[in-house]
C-alpha positions as protocol buffer text, in pm:
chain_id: "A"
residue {
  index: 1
  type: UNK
  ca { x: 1379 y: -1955 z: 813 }
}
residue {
  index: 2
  type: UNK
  ca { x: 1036 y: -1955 z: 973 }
}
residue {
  index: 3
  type: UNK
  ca { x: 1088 y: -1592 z: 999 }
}
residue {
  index: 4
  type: UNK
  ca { x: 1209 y: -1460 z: 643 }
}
residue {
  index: 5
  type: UNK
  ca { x: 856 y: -1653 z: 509 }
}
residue {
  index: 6
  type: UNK
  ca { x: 693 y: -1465 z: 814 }
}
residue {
  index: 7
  type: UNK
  ca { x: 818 y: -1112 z: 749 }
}
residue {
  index: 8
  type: UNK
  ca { x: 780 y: -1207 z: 357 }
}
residue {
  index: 9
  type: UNK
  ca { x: 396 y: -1285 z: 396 }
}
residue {
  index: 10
  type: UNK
  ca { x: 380 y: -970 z: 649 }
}
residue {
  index: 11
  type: UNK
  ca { x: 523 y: -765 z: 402 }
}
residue {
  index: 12
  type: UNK
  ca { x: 308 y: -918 z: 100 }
}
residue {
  index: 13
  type: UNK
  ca { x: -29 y: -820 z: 303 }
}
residue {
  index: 14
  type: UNK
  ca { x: 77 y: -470 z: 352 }
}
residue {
  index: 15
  type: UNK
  ca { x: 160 y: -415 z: 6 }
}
residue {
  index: 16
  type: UNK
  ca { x: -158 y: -564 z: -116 }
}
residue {
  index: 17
  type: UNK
  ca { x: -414 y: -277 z: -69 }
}
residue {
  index: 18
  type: UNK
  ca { x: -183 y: -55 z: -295 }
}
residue {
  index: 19
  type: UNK
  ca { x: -189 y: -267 z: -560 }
}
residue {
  index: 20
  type: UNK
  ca { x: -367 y: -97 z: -837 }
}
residue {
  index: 21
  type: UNK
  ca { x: -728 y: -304 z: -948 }
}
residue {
  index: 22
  type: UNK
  ca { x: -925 y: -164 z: -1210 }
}
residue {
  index: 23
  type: UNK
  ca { x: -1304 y: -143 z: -1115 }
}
residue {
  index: 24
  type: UNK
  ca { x: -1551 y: -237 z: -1355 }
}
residue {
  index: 25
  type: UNK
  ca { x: -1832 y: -10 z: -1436 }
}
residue {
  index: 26
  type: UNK
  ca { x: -2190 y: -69 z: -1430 }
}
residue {
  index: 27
  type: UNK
  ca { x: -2514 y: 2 z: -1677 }
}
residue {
  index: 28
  type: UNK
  ca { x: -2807 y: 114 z: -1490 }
}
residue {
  index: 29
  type: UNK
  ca { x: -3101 y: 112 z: -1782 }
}
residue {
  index: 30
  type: UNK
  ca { x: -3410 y: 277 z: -1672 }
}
residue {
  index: 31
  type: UNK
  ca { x: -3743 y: 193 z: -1900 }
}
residue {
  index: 32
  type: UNK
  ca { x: -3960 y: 415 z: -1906 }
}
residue {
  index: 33
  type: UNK
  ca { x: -4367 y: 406 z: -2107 }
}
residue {
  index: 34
  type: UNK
  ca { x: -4417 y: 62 z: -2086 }
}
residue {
  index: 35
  type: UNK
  ca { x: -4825 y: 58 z: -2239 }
}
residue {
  index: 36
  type: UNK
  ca { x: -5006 y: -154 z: -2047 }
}
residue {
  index: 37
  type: UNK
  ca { x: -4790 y: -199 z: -1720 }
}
residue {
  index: 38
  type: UNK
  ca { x: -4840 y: -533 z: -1813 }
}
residue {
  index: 39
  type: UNK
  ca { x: -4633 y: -892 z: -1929 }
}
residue {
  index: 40
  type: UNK
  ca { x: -4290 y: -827 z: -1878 }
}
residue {
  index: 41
  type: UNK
  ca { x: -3964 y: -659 z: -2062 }
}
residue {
  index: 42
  type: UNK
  ca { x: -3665 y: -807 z: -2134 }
}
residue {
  index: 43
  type: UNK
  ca { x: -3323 y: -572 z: -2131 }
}
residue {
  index: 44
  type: UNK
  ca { x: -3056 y: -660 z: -2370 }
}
residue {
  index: 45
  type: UNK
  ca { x: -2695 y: -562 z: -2380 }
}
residue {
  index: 46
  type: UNK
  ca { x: -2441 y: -640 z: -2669 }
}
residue {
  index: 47
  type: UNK
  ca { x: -2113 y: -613 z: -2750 }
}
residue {
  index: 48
  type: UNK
  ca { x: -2040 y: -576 z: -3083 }
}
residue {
  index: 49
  type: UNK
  ca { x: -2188 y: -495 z: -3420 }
}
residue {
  index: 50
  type: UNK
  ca { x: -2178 y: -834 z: -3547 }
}
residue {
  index: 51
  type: UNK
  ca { x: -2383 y: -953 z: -3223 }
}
residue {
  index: 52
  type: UNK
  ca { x: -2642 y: -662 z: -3242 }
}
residue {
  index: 53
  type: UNK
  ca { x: -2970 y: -812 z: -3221 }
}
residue {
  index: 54
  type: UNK
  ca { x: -2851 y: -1144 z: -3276 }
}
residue {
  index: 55
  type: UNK
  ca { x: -2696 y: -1292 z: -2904 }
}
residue {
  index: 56
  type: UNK
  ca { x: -2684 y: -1090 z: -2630 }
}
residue {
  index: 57
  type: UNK
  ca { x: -2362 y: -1018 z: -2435 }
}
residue {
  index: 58
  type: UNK
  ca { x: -2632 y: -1000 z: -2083 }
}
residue {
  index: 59
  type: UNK
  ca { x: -2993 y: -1016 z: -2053 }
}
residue {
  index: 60
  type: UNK
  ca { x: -3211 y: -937 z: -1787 }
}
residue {
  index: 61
  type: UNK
  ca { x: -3619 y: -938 z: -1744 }
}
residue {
  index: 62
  type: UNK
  ca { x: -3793 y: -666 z: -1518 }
}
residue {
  index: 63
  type: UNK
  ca { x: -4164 y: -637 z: -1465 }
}
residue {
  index: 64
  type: UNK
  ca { x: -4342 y: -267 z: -1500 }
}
residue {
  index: 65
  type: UNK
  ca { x: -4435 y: -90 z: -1237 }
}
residue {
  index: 66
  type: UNK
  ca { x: -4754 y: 98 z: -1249 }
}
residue {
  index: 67
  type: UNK
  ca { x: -4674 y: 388 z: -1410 }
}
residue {
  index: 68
  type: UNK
  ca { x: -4513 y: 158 z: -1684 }
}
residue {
  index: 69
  type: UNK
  ca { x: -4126 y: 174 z: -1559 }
}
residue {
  index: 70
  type: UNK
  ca { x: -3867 y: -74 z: -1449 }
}
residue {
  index: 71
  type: UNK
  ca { x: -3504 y: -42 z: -1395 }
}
residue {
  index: 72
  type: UNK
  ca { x: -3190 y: -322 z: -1458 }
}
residue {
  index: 73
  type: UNK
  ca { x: -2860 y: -297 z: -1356 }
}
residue {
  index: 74
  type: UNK
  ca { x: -2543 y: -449 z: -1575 }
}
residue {
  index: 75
  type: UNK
  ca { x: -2259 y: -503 z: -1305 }
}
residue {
  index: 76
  type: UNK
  ca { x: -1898 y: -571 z: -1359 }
}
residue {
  index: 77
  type: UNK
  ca { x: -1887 y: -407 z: -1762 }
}
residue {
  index: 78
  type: UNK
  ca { x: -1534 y: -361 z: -1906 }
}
residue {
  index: 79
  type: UNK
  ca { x: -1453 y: -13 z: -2089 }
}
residue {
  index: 80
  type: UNK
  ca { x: -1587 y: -31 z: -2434 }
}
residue {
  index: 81
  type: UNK
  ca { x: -1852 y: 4 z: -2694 }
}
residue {
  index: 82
  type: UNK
  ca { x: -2209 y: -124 z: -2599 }
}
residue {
  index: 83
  type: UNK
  ca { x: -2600 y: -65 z: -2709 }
}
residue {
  index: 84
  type: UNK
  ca { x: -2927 y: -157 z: -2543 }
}
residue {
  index: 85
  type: UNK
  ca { x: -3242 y: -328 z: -2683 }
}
residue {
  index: 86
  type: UNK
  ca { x: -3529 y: -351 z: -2501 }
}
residue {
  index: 87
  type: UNK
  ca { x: -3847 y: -511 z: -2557 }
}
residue {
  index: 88
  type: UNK
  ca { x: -4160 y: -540 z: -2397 }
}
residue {
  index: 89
  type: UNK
  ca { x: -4384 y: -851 z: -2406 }
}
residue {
  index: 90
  type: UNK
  ca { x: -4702 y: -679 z: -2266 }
}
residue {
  index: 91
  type: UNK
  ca { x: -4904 y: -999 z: -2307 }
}
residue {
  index: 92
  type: UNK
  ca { x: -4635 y: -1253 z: -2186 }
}
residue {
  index: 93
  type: UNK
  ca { x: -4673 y: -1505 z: -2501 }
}
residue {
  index: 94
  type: UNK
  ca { x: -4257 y: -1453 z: -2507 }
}
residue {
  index: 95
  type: UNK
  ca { x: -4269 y: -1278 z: -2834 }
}
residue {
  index: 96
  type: UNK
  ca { x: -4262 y: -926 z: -2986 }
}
residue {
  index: 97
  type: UNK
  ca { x: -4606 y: -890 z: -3177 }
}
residue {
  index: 98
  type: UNK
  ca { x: -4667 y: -712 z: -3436 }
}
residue {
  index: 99
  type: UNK
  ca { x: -4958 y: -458 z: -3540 }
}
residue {
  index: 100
  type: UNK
  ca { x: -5057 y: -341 z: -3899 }
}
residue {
  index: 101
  type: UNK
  ca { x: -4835 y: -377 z: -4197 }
}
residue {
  index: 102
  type: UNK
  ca { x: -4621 y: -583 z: -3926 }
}
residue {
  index: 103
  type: UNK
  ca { x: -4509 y: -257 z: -3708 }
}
residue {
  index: 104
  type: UNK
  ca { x: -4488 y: -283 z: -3332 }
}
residue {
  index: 105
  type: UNK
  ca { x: -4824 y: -395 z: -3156 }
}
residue {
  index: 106
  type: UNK
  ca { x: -4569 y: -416 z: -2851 }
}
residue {
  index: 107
  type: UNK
  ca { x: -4306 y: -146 z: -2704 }
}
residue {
  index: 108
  type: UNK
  ca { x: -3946 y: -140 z: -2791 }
}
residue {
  index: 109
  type: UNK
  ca { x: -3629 y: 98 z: -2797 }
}
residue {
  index: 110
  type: UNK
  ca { x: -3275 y: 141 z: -2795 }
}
residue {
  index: 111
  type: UNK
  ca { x: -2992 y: 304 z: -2635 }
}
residue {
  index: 112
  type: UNK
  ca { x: -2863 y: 645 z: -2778 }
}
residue {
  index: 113
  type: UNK
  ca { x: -3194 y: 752 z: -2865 }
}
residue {
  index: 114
  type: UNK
  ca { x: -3174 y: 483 z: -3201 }
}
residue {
  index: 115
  type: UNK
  ca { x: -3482 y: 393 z: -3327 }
}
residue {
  index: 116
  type: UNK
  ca { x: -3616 y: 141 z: -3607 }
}
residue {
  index: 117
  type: UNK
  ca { x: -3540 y: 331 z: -3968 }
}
residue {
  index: 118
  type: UNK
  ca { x: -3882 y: 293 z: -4178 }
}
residue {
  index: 119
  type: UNK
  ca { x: -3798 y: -56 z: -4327 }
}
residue {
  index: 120
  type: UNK
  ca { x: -3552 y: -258 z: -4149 }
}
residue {
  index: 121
  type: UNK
  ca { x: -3362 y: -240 z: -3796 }
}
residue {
  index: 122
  type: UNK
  ca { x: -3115 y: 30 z: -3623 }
}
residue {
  index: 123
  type: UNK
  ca { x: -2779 y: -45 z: -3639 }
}
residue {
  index: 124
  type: UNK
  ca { x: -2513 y: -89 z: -3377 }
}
residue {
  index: 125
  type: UNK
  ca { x: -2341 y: 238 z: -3412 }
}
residue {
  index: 126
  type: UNK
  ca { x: -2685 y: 413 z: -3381 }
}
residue {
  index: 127
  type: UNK
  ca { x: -2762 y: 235 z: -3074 }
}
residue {
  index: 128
  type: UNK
  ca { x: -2360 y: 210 z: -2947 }
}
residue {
  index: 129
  type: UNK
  ca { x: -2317 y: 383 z: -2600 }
}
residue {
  index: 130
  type: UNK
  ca { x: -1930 y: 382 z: -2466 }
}
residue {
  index: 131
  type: UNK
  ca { x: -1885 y: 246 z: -2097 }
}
residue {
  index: 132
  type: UNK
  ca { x: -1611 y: 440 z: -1929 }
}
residue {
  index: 133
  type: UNK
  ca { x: -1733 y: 431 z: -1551 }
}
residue {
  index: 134
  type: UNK
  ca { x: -2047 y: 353 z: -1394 }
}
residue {
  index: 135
  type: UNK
  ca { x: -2331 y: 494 z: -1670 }
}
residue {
  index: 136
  type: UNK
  ca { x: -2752 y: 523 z: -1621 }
}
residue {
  index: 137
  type: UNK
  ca { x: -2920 y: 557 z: -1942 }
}
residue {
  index: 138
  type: UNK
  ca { x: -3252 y: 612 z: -2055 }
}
residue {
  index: 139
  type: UNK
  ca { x: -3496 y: 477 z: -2269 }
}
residue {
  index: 140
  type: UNK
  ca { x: -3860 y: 528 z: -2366 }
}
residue {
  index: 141
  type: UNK
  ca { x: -4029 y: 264 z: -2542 }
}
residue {
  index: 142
  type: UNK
  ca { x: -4231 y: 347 z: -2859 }
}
């Protein structure tokens, strides 16, 4: 007996590295044109449409460098349908100010190259980027 659940548990361990497991991909967002390299910017990643702007899926902070970069990295993403917001608090009162006619005093931007239509927000789909393996994207702040 003591050796069937020996040679059973052998056998399990051998067959275990050629078990198929799916690796999940990561986001890699580089900021660049943060002005001042000041405050900090906060990186968000959503899901869906209906969460767009709204809750996050994952959020990180980074701080700009000098020459007004930073870089965050989303681990362990499942295949699908994402976009990017990023926004940068260059005076660290934890809000987006805004300038004239209520327009961005402070930098923002999107993934995909979206940006803000004259009145109102981008959308999802204008922002949406598809994860299918490990991705680096992008984006400049206005």
């Amino acid at each position: 007996m003591f050796f069937k659940i020996s040679r059973l548990i052998t056998l399990s361990l051998a067959l275990l590295p050629t078990l198929a497991v799916a690796e999940l991909a990561t986001l890699t967002v580089n900021i660049t044109d943060a002005e001042p390299a000041t405050g900090s910017i906060e990186v968000s990643l959503f899901d869906s449409a209906e969460a767009f702007l709204k809750k996050a899926y994952l959020q990180k902070p980074c701080s700009p460098a000098e020459d007004g970069s930073c870089s965050v990295t989303f681990a362990a993403l499942d295949e699908g349908d994402y976009a990017v917001a990023v926004a940068h608090d260059a005076n660290d009162n934890k809000k987006l100010d805004n300038g004239f006619l209520g327009f961005g005093a402070e930098g923002f931007g999107y993934s995909n190259g979206a940006s803000n239509p004259l009145f109102g927000r981008a959308d999802f789909d204008d922002a949406k980027i598809t994860i299918t393996e490990s991705t680096t994207i992008d984006i400049s702040l206005d």
